[in-house]
N, C-alpha and C positions, 0 to 999 in steps of 0.2 A: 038520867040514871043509866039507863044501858050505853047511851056514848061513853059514857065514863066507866063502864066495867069493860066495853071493846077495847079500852086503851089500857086500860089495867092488864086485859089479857095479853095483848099484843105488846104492852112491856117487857111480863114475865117471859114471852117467847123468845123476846128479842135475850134478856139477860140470860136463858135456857144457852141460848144457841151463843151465844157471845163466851160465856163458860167453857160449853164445848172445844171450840176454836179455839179457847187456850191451852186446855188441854191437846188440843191435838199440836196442837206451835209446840207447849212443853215437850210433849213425846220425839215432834220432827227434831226439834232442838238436840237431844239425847242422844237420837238416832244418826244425825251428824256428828256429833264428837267421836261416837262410838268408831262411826266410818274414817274420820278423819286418824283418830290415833291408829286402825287399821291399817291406814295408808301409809303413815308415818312410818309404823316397826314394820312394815313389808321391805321397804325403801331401804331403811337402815340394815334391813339382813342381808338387802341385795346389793346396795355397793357402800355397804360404811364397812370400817377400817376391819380386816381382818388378817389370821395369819395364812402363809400360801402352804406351810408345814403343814403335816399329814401326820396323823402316830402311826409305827410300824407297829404292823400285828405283827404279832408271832404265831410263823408257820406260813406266812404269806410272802412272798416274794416281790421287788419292784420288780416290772418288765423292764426297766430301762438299765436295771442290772446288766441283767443278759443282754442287753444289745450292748452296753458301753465296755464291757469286761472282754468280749475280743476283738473289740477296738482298740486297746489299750495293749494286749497281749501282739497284735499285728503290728502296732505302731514300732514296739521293742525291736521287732526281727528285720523289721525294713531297715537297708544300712541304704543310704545316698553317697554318690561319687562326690568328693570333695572334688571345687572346682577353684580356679584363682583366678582374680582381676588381672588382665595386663596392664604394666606396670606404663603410666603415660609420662612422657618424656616433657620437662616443661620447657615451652618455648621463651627466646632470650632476645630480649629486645636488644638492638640496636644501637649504640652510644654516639649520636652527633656532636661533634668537635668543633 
């Protein structure tokens, strides 16, 4: 009789603890997806398809304004000496008779 209720006991501990460990598998389980889609939209913010455009505020300025606008104004006042190719003279073969 008592062998038979140690085993009875030692069942229910075992089906206690068996319970348990699924539930903690179910949670682990959960707690990977959860990590996993984490991963996934981090990934996607950092190099999936976006635009390189900016909205301009208003009242804000680009910096590259100001740099490229008297770039552009210096470019107009510089004049270059026009230069010309000497003209080559083409060489004249020979006619054997």
């Amino acid at each position: 009789m008592q062998f038979l209720d140690s085993k009875e006991l030692r069942i229910k501990e075992l089906e206690n603890e068996n319970r348990k460990l699924q539930e903690k598998v179910t949670m682990l389980e959960h707690d990977v997806e959860l990590l996993t889609q984490a991963v996934l939209h981090a990934s996607k913010q950092r190099f999936g398809a976006s635009s390189e455009k900016t909205p301009q505020i208003e009242g804000q300025y680009s910096f590259l304004d100001e740099i490229i606008d008297p770039i552009i104004d210096e470019a107009k006042v510089i004049n270059i000496k026009e230069h010309k190719r000497p003209v080559r003279k083409k060489r004249r073969q020979r006619k054997i008779d």
